[in-house]
ChimeraX commands (.cxc) that place a marker at each C-alpha (Angstrom):
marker #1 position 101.48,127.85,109.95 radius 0.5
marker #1 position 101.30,127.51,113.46 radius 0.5
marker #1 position 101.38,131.22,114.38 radius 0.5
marker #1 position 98.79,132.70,116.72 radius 0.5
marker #1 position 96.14,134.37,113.83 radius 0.5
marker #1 position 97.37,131.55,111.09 radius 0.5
marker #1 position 94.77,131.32,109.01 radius 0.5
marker #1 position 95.46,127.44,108.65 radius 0.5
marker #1 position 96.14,126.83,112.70 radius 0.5
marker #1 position 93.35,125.05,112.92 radius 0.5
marker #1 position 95.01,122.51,110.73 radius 0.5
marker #1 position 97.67,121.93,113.53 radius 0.5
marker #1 position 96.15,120.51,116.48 radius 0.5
marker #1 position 98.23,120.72,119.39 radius 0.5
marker #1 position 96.30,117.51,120.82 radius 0.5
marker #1 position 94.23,114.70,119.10 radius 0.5
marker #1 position 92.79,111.30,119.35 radius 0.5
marker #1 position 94.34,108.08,118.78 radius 0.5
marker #1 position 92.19,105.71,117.29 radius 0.5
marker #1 position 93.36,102.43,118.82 radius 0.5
marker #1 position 91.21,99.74,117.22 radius 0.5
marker #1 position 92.06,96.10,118.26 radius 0.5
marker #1 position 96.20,98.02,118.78 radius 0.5
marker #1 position 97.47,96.90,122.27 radius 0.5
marker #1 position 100.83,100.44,121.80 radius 0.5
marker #1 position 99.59,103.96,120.77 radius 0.5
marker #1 position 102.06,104.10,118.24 radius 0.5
marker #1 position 99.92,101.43,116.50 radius 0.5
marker #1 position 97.07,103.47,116.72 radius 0.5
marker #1 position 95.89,105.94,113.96 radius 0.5
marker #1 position 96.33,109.68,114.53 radius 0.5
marker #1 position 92.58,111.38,113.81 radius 0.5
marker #1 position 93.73,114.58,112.77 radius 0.5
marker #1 position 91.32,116.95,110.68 radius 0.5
marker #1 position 90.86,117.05,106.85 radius 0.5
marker #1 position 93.43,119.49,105.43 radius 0.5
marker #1 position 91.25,121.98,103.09 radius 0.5
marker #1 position 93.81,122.32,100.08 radius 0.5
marker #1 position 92.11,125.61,98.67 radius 0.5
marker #1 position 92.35,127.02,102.09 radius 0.5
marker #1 position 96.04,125.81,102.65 radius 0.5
marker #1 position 97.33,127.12,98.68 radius 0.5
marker #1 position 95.86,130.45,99.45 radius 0.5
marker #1 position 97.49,130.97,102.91 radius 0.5
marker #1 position 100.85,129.85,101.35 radius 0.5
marker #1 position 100.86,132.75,98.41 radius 0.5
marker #1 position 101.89,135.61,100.60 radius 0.5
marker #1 position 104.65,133.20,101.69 radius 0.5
marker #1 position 106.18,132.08,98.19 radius 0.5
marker #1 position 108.29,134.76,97.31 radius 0.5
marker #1 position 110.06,134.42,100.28 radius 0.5
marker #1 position 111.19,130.66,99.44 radius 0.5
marker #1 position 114.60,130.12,98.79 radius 0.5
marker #1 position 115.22,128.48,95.32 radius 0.5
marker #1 position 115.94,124.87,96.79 radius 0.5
marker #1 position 112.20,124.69,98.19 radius 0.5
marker #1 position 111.15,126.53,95.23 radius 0.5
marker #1 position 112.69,123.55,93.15 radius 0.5
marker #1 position 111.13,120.67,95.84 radius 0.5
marker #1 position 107.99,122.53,95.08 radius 0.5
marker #1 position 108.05,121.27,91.42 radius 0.5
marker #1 position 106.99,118.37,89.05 radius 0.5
marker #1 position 110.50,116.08,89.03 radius 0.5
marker #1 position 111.64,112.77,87.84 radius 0.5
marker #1 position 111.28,109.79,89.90 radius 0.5
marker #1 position 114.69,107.93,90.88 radius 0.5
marker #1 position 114.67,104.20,92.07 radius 0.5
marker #1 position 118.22,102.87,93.51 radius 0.5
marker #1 position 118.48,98.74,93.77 radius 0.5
marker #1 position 121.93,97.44,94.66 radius 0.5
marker #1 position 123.16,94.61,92.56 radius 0.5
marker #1 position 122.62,92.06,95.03 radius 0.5
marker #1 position 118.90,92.83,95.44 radius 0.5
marker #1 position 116.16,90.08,94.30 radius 0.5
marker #1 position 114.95,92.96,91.84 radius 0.5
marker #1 position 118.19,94.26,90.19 radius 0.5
marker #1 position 118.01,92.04,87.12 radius 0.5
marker #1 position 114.88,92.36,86.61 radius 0.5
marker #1 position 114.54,96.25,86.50 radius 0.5
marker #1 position 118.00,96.19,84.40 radius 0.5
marker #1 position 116.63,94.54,81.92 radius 0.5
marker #1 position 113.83,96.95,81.52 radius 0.5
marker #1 position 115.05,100.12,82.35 radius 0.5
marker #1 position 119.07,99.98,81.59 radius 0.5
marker #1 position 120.28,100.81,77.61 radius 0.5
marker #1 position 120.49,97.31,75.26 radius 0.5
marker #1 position 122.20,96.75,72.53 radius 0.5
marker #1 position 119.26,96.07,70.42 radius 0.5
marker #1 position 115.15,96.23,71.01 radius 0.5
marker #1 position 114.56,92.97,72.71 radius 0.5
marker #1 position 113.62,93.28,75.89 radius 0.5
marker #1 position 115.10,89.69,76.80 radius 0.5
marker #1 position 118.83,91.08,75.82 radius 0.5
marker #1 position 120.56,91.67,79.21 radius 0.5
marker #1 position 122.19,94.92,79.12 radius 0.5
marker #1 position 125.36,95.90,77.66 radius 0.5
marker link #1:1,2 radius 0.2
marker link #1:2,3 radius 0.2
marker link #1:3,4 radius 0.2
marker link #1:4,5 radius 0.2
marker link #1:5,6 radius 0.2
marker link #1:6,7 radius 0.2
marker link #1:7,8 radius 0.2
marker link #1:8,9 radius 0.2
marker link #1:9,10 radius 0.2
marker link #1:10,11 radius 0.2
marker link #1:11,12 radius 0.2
marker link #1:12,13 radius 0.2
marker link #1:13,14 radius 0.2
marker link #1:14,15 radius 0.2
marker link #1:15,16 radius 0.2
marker link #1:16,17 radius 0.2
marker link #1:17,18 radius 0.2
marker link #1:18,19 radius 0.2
marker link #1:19,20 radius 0.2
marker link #1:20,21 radius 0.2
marker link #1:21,22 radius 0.2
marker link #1:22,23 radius 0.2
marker link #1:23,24 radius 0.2
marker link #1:24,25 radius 0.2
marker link #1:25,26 radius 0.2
marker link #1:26,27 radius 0.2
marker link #1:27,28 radius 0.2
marker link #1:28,29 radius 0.2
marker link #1:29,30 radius 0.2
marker link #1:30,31 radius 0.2
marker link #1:31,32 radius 0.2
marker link #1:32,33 radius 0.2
marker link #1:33,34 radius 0.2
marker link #1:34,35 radius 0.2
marker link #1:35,36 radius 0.2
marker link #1:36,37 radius 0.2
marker link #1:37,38 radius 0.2
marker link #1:38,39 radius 0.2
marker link #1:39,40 radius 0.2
marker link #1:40,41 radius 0.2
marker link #1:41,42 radius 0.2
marker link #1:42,43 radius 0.2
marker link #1:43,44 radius 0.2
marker link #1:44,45 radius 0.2
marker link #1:45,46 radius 0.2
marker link #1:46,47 radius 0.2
marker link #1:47,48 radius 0.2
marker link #1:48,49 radius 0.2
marker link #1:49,50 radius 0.2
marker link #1:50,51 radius 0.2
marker link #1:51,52 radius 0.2
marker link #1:52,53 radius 0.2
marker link #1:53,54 radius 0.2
marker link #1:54,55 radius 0.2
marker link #1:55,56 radius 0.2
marker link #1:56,57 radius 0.2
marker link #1:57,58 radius 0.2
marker link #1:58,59 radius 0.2
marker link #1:59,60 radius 0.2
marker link #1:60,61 radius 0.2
marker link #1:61,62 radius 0.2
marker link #1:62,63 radius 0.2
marker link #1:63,64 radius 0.2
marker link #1:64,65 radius 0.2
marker link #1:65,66 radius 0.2
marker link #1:66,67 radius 0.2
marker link #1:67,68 radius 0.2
marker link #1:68,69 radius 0.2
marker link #1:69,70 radius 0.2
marker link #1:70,71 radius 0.2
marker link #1:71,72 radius 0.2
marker link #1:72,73 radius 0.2
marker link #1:73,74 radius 0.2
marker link #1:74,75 radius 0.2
marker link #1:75,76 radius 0.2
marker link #1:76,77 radius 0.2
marker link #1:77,78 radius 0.2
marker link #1:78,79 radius 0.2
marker link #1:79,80 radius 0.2
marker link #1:80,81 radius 0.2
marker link #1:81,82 radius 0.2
marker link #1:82,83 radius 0.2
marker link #1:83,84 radius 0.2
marker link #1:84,85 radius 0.2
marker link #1:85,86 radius 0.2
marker link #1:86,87 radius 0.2
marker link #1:87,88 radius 0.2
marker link #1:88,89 radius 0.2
marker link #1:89,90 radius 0.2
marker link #1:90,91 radius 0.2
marker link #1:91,92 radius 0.2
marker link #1:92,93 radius 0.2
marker link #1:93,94 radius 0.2
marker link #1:94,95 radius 0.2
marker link #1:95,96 radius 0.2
view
């Protein structure tokens, strides 16, 4: 990505701006970094995917989404009731 002759390097500035609008600390401020060109950034990265191991091959997929709440969260009820199995169809049975 960042090799000299990259054809992406341009998408890895080694400085930038920071837009500091109304911020008083730069890490308030908004990094202005160029537009990423995806076509440009999928093709550079085909030479590289067979060399992925099969963990990053595996982030590189469609998943499922996981959301942990402890049981003393505000929200834990609430997403029990309509995510955990129930006993029956109504959606106002706590689960079993």
């Amino acid at each position: 990505m960042v090799a000299e002759g990259s054809p992406i390097l341009d998408f890895y500035p080694t400085t930038f701006d920071i837009d500091m609008n109304g911020k008083k600390m730069a890490w308030q401020g908004v990094a202005l970094l160029p537009f990423i060109d995806e076509r440009r950034l999928l093709e550079a990265m085909v030479p590289r995917y067979p060399q992925l191991k099969e963990e990053e091959v595996r982030r590189n997929k469609w998943g499922s989404n996981a959301l942990f709440v402890g049981h003393e969260h505000g929200l834990h009820a609430f997403l029990s009731r309509l995510y955990m199995k129930r006993k029956s169809n109504d959606v106002s049975d706590p689960p079993g």
